[in-house]
N, C-alpha and C positions, 0 to 999 in steps of 0.2 A: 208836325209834332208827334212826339211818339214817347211812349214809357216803359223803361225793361229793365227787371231786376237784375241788380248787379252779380258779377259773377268772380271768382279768384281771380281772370285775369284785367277785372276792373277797380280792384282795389288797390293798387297804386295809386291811379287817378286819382280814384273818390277820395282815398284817406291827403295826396297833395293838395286838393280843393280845403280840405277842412285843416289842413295846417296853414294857408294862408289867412284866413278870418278866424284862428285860433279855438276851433272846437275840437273834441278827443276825436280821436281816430276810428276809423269801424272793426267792425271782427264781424265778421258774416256768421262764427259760429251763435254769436249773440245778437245781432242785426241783422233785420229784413232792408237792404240798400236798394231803392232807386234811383237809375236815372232817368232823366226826361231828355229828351235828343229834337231837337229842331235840324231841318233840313240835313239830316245825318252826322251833324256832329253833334258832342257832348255838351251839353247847354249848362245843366243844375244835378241837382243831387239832395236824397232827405232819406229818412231813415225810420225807422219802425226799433225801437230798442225793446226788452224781456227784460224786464226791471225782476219781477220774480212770477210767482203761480198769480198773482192775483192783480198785476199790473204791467202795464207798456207804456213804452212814450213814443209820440210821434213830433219828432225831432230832425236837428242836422238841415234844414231848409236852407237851400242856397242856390241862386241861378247866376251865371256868370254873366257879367255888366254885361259881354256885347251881346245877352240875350234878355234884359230887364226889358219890361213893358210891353211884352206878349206875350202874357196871360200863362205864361206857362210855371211861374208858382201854385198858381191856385188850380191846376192842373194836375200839376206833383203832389200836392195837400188830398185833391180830391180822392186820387188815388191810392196814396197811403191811408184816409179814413176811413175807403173801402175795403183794402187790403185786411186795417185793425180789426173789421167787424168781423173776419175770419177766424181772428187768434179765439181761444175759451178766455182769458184774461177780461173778467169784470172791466174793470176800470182800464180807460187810455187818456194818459195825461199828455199834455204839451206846457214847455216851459219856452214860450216868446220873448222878445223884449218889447216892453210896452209898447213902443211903437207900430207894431203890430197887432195890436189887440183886436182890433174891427176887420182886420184879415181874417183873423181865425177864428174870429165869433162866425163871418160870414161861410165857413168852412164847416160851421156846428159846435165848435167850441162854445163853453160857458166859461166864467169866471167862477172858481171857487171861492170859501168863508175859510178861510186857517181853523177861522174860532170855530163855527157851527157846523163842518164837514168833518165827515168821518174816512179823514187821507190816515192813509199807512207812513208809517215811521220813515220807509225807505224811500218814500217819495218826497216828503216834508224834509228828510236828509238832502236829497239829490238838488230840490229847487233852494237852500239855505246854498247850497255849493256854489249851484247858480249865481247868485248874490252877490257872495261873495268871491267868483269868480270873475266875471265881465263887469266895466264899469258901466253898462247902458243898466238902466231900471227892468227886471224880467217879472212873468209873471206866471202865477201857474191857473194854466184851465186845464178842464176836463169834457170829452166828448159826451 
């Protein structure tokens, strides 16, 4: 297993991965892109997004079937919430679909209040987008 930040001649790839499970595409200029690599090939992919000065998300989580169930999500996770703790950027949000909740609690994630947190408008925007974008239930935490 191995992890290496993506590069111009990897975003072909990265961004075909995320048009087939229907997420927006990357732009390195705005994305920090990993990949995770099992025995030298390209296994998954996730992202580190610059939402603006005072937020990020750490997003785009994807390992391909024929490499589910060897640990190398929360591998990818790991390493992208190490990566986050580099940016100046306060706040690092993630938007999951419930279904993974206890994934990225166990990653550090919390679950946020809508009501009692004090989220920026362009985050409470992005995770509403969410919503209404993907039919699965998503959810927003925060590191």
């Amino acid at each position: 297993m191995g992890i290496k930040l993506a590069s111009k001649n990897d975003l072909q790839w990265v961004n075909e991965q995320y048009s087939t499970i229907g997420f927006v595409p990357s732009n390195l200029e705005r994305d920090k892109v990993a990949i995770v690599t099992y025995k030298g090939e390209y296994a998954g992919v996730g992202r580190i997004v610059k939402i603006d000065e005072n937020n990020i998300e750490i997003g785009g989580i994807y390992v391909l079937p024929d490499f589910r169930g060897g640990n190398l999500s929360y591998e990818l996770v790991a390493f992208l919430v190490e990566e986050a703790k580099r940016f100046k950027e306060p706040n690092v949000y993630c938007i999951p679909f419930d279904e993974l909740q206890y994934f990225y609690k166990k990653c550090g994630f919390k679950e946020t209040n809508l009501q009692n947190d004090n989220i920026d408008d362009v985050i409470r925007s992005k995770y509403k987008w969410c919503l209404n974008e993907y039919e699965k239930k998503v959810l927003l935490l925060k590191l």
